[in-house]
C-alpha positions as CSV (number, residue, x, y, z in Angstrom):
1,X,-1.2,-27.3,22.8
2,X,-1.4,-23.9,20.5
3,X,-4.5,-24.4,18.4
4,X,-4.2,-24.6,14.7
5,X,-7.8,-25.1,13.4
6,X,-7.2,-24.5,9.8
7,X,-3.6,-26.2,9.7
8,X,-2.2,-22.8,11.3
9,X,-2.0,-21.3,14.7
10,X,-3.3,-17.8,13.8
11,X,-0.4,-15.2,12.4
12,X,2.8,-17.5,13.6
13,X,4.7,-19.9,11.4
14,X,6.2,-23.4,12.6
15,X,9.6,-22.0,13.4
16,X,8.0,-20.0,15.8
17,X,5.8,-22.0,17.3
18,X,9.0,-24.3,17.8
19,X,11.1,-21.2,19.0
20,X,8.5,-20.7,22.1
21,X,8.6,-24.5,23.2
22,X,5.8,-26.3,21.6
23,X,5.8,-29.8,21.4
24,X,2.4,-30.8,19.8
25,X,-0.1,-28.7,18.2
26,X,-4.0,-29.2,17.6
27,X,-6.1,-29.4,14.6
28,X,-9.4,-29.2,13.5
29,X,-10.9,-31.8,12.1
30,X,-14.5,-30.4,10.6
31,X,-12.8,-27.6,9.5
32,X,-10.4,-29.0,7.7
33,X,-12.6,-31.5,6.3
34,X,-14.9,-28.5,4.9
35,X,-11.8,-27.1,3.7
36,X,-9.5,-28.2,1.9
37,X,-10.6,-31.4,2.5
38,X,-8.6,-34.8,3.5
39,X,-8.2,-36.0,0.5
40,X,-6.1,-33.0,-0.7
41,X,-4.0,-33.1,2.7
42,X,-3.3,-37.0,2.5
43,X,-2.5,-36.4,-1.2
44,X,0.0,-33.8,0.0
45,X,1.6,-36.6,2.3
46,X,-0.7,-35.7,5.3
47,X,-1.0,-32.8,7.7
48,X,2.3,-32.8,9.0
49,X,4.1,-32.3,5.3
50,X,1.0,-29.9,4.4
51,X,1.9,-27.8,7.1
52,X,5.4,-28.3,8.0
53,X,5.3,-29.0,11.4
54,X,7.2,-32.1,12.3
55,X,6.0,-32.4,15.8
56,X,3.0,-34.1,17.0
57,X,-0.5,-33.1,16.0
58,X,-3.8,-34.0,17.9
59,X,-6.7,-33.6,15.7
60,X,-10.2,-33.5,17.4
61,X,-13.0,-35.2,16.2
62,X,-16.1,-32.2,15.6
63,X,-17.1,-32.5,18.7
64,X,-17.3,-29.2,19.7
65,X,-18.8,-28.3,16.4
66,X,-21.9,-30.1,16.9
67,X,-22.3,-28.1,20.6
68,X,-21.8,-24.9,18.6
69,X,-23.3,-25.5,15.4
70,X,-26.3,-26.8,17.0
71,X,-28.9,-24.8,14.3
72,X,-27.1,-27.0,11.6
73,X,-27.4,-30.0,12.8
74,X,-29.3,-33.2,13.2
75,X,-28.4,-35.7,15.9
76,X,-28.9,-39.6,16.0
77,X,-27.4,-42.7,17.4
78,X,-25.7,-43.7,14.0
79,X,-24.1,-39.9,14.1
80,X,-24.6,-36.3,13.2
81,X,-26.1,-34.6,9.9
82,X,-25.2,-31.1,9.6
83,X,-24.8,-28.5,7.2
84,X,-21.8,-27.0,6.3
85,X,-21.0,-23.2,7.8
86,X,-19.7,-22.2,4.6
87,X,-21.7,-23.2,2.1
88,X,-24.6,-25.0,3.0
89,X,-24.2,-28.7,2.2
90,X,-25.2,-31.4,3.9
91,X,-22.7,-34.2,5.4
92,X,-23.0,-37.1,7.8
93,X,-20.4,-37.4,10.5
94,X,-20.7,-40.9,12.6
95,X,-17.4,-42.2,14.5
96,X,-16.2,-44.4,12.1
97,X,-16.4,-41.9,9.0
98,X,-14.7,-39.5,11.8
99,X,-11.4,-41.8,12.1
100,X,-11.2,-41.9,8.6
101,X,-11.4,-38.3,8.3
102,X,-8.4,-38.1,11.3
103,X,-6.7,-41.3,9.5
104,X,-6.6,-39.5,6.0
105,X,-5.1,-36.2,7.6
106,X,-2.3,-38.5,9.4
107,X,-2.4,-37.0,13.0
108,X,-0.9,-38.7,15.9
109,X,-3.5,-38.3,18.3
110,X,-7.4,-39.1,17.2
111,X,-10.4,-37.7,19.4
112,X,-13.9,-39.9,18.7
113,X,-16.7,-38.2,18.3
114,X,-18.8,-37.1,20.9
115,X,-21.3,-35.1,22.1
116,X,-20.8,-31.8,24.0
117,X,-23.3,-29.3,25.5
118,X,-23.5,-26.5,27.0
119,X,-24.2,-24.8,30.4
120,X,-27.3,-25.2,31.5
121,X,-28.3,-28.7,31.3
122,X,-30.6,-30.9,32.6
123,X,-30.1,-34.4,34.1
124,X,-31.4,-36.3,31.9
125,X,-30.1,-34.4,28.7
126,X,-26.7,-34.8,30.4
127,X,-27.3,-38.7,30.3
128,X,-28.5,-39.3,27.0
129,X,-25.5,-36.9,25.7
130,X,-23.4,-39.7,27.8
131,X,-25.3,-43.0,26.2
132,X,-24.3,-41.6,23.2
133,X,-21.0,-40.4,23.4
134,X,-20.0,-43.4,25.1
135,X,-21.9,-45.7,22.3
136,X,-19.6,-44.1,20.2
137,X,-16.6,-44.3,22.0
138,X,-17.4,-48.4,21.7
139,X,-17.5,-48.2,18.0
140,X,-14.6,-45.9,17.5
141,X,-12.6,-48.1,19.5
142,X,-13.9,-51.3,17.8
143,X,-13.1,-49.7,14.1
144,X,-9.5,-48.4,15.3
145,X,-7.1,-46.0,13.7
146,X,-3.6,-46.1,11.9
147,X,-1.1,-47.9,12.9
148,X,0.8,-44.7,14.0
149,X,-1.6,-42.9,15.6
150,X,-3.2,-43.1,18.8
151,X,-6.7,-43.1,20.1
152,X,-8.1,-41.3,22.9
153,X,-11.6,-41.3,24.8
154,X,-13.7,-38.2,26.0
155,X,-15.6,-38.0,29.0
156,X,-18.5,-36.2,28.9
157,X,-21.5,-36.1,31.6
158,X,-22.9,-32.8,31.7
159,X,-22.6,-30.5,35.1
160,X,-23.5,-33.4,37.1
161,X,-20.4,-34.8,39.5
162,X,-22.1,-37.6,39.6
163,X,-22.7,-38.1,35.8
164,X,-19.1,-37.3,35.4
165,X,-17.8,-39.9,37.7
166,X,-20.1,-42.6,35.8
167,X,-18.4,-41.2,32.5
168,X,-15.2,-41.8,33.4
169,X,-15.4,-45.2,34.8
170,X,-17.3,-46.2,31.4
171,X,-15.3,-44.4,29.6
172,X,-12.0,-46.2,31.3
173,X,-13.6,-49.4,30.7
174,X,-12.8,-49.3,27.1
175,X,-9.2,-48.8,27.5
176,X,-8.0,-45.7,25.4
177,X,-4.5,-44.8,25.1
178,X,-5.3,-41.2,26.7
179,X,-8.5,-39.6,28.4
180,X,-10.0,-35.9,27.7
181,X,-12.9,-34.8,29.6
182,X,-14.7,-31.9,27.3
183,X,-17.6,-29.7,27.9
184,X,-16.1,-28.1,30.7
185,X,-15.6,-23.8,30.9
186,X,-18.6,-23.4,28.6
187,X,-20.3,-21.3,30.5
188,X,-20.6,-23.1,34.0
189,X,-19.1,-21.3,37.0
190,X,-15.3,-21.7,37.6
191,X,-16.3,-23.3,41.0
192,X,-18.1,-25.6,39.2
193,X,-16.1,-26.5,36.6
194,X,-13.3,-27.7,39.6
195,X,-16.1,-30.0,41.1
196,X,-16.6,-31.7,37.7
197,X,-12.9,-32.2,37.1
198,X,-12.8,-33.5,40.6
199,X,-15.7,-36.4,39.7
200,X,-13.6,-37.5,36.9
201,X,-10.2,-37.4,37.2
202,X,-9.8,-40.0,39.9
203,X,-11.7,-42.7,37.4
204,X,-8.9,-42.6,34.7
205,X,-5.8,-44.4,34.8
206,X,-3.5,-43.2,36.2
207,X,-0.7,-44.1,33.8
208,X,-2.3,-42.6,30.6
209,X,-2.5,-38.6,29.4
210,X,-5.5,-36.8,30.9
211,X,-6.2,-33.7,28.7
212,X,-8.5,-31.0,29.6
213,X,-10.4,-29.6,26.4
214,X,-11.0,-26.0,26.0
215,X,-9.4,-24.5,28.8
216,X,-6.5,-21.8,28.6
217,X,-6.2,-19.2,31.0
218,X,-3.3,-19.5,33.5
219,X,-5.4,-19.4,36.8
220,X,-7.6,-22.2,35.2
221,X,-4.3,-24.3,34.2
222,X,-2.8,-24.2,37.0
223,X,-5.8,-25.1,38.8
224,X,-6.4,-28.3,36.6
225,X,-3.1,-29.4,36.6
226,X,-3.5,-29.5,41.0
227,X,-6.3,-31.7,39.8
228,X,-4.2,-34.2,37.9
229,X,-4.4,-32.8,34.3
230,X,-1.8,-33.3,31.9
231,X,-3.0,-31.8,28.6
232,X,-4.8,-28.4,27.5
233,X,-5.9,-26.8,24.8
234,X,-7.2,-23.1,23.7
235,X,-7.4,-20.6,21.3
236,X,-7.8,-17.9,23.9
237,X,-4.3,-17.1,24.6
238,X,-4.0,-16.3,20.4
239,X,-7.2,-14.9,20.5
240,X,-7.2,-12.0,23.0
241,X,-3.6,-11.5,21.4
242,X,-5.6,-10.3,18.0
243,X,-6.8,-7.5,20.4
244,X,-4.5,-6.3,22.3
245,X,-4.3,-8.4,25.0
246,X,-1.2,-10.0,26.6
247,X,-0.4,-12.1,29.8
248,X,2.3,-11.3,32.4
249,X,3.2,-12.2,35.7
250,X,0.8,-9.7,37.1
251,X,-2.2,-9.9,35.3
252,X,-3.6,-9.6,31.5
253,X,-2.3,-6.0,30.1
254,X,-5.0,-4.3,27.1
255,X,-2.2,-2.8,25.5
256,X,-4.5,-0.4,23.5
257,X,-5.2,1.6,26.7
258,X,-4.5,5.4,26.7
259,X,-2.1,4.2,29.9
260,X,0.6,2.6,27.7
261,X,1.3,5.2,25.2
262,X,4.4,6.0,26.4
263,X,5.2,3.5,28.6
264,X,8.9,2.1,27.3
265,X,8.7,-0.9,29.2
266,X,8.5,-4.7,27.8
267,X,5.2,-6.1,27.3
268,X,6.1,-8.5,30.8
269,X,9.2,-7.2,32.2
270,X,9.7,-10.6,34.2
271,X,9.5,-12.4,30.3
272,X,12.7,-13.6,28.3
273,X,10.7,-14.2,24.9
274,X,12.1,-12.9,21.8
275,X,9.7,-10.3,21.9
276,X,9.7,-8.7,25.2
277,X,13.6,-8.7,24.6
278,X,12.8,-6.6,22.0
279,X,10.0,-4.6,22.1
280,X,8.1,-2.0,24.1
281,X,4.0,-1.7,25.7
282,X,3.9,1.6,23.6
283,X,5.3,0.1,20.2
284,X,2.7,-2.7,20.0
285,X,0.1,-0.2,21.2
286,X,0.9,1.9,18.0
287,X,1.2,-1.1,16.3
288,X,-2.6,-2.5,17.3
289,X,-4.0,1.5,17.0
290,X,-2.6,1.6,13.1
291,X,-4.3,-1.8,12.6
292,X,-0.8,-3.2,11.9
293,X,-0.7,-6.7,11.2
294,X,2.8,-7.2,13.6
295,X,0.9,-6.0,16.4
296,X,-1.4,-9.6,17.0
297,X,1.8,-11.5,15.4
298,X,4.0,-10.2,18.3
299,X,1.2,-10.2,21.2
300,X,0.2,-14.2,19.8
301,X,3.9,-15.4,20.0
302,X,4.5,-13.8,23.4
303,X,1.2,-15.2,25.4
304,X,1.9,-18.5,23.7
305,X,5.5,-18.1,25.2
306,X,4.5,-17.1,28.3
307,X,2.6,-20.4,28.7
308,X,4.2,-22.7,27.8
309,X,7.3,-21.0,30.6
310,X,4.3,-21.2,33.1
311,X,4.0,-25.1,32.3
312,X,7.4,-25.9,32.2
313,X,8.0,-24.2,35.5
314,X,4.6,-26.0,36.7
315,X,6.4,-29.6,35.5
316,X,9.5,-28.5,37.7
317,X,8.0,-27.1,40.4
318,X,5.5,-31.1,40.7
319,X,9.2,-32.6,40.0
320,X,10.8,-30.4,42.9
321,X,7.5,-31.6,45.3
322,X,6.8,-28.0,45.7
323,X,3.8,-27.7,43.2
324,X,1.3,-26.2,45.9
325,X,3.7,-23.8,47.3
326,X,4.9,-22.4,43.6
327,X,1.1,-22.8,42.4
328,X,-0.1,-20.1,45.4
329,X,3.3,-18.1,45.3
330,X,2.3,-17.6,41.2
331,X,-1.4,-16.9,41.5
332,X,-0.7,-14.0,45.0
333,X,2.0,-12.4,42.2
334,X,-1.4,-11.4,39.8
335,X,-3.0,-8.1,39.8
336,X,-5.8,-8.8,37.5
337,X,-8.7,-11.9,37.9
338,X,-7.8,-14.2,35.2
């Protein structure tokens, strides 16, 4: 899922987004909250109409912001207090006022609110930040969302396997339509990250969406998806793009290197997106080096292309029984560590 915090993926329009194969998109619910606020976007028929994109939107729930924003921020079983980023005020988050929030925006798929941390942390901080999350969880379900839209847990646990498995069978327990497990690849080892997924994935129902939260790079995707993950989301794939930075079959490519100055090639010569049709390693290096503003537009559309081909040849390859074989085949072909 491209990530559009603000009601925008960075520097690409709907069209385009459609051109390269999405089919839903993510939002940001505390940001979009801060600014422009829900009321504005439900008075301007919702998120969908505000930012014409007619396909699905999954909206999370602040989650996140209450890991990062932990300096602004009070926590307690009825929810969080923080202070806003941009201007200081104070507002109270707790999982009902969050569905309202998601409900006034009109997304189609509603995270609760939940707690995530960051790597390291303790037992027993990981278990409280469960107990609470999962307390939540309880009331989000029992206060419900739209009629359209649907409701999905997170699993949490910390960077215990243990933990993890214990979150997802609670977690199951309540009955979502769909299951993310967050606070994974923020800042634990890859290896570990693998053993986590591992602990929770065989908890949740098989017959419901499993989305990973957080995680774009295509080594880490791939590996996920072996796992038994349906869903992703990052803003890395757009946000290395806004430096230069594209993926290909054999690696990422800093296309501001000395290297590609003259170098008439595609951006990935094994890509058929519009742009590597169309334009060369040493163009979008002059574009990036004169600070030119088509330079991350181009980069953006063409890593988001190039993922969403890897995933579509991932869904073929599992349909084809040959997922393993394609998965290591892919991965031998890259140059680079992702």
């Amino acid at each position: 899922m491209p990530v559009g915090t603000n009601a925008t993926v960075k520097a690409l329009t709907p069209d385009e987004l459609r051109e390269i194969g999405a089919e839903i998109i993510l939002a940001n619910t505390f940001h979009l909250y801060l600014r422009p606020g829900a009321d504005l976007i439900a008075g301007a028929g919702g998120l969908h109409r505000f930012m014409q994109w007619d396909g699905p939107i999954l909206t999370d729930s602040g989650g996140f912001q209450i890991f990062s924003l932990a300096h602004l921020r009070r926590l307690t079983d009825e929810g969080v207090t923080f202070r806003s980023p941009l201007d200081g005020s104070e507002h109270t988050f707790t999982p009902e006022r969050v569905l309202e929030i998601q409900r006034d925006l009109g997304s189609d798929v509603v995270m609760p609110l939940d707690i995530c941390s960051g790597f390291p942390l303790n037992d027993a901080q990981a278990a409280e930040a469960l107990r609470v999350t999962v307390l939540w969880a309880r009331r989000s379900k029992e206060h419900g969302v739209g009629s359209r839209q649907m409701l999905f847990g997170i699993v949490q646990g910390g960077f215990s396997p243990a933990l993890r498995r214990e979150a997802a069978q609670r977690t199951a327990e309540l009955d979502f339509a769909g299951y993310a497990i967050g606070g994974i690849s923020v800042g634990e080892p890859p290896e570990l990250s693998s053993a986590l997924i591992e602990a929770a994935v065989p908890q949740l129902p098989g017959d419901r969406p499993r989305y990973l939260m957080g995680v774009g790079s295509p080594a880490r995707l791939l590996e996920a998806i072996q796992r038994g993950i349906d869903l992703f989301d990052c803003a890395l794939p757009t946000r290395v793009a806004r430096t230069g930075t594209v993926f290909t079959r054999s690696g990422r490519v800093n296309l501001r290197n000395a290297q590609y100055r003259e170098d008439h090639a595609p951006p990935d010569p094994q890509c058929t997106c519009a742009v590597c049709r169309r334009y060369t390693r040493a163009y979008l290096r002059h574009l990036f080096n004169a600070d030119e503003m088509l330079g991350p537009r181009l980069a953006s559309y063409h890593n988001l292309f190039f993922l969403s081909r890897l995933l579509a040849d991932a869904r073929a390859a599992i349909a084809d029984e040959r997922f393993q074989s394609w998965k290591q085949d892919t991965l031998q072909t890259y140059t680079t560590s992702w």
